[in-house]
C-alpha positions as CSV (number, residue, x, y, z in Angstrom):
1,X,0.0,0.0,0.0
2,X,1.2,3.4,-0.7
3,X,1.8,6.2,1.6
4,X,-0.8,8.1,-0.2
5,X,-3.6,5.4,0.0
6,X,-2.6,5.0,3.9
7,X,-3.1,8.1,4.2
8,X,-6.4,8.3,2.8
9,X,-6.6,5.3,5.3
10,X,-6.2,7.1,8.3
11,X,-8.2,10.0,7.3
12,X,-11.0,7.4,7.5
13,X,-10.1,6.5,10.6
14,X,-9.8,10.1,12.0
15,X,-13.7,10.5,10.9
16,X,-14.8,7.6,12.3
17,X,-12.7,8.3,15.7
18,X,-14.3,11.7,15.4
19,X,-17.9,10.5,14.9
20,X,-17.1,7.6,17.8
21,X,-16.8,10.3,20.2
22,X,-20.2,11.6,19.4
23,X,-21.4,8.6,20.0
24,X,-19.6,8.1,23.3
25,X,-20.8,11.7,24.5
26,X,-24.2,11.0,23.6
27,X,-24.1,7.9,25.7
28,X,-22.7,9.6,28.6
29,X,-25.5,12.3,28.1
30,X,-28.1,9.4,27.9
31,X,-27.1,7.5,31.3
32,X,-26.7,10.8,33.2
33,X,-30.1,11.9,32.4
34,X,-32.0,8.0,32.9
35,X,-30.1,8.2,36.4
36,X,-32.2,11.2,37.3
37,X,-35.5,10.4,35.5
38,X,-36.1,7.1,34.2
39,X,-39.2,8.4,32.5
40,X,-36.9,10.4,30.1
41,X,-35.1,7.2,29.3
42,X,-38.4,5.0,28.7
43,X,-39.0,8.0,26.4
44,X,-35.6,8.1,24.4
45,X,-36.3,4.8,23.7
46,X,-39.5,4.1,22.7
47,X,-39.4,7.3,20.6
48,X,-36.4,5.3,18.1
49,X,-34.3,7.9,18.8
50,X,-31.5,5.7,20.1
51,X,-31.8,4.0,16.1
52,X,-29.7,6.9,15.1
53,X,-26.8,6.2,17.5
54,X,-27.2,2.5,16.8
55,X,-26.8,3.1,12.9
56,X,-24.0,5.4,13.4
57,X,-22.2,2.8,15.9
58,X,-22.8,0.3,13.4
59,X,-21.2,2.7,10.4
60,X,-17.9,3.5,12.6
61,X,-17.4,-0.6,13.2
62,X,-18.2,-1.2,9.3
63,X,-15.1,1.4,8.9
64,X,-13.1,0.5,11.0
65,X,-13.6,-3.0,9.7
66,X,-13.2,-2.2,6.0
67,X,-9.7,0.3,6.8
68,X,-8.4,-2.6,8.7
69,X,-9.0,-4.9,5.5
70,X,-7.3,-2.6,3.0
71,X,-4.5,-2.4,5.3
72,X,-3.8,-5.7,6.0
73,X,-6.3,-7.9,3.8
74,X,-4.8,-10.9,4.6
75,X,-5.1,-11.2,8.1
């Protein structure tokens, strides 16, 4: 692999990191505020808005998956 197309590799990565850390802080925000009001967390969840984070969870492991596979594609 070139060190152009690694590059465009990491780049991937860095996105994906970025976006996992949107994900993570949402989480946080998610227990803090069941904690205090479990009726705000039956809410989140019967409302599908937790299918967003679940879809974009699911997106960072598909990339993460698919960078580690052009990197090493044999292992």
């Amino acid at each position: 692999m070139t060190n152009e197309e690694l590059l465009k590799q990491s780049e991937t990565l860095a996105k994906a990191w970025e976006s996992m850390k949107v994900s993570v802080d949402s989480l946080s925000l998610i227990i803090a505020l069941t904690r205090d009001d479990k009726a705000w967390g039956k809410y989140y969840f019967e409302s599908h808005l937790a299918d967003n984070l679940e879809d974009n969870l699911l997106n960072i492991s598909k990339t993460m998956f698919d960078v580690s596979n052009a990197i090493c594609p044999e292992e």
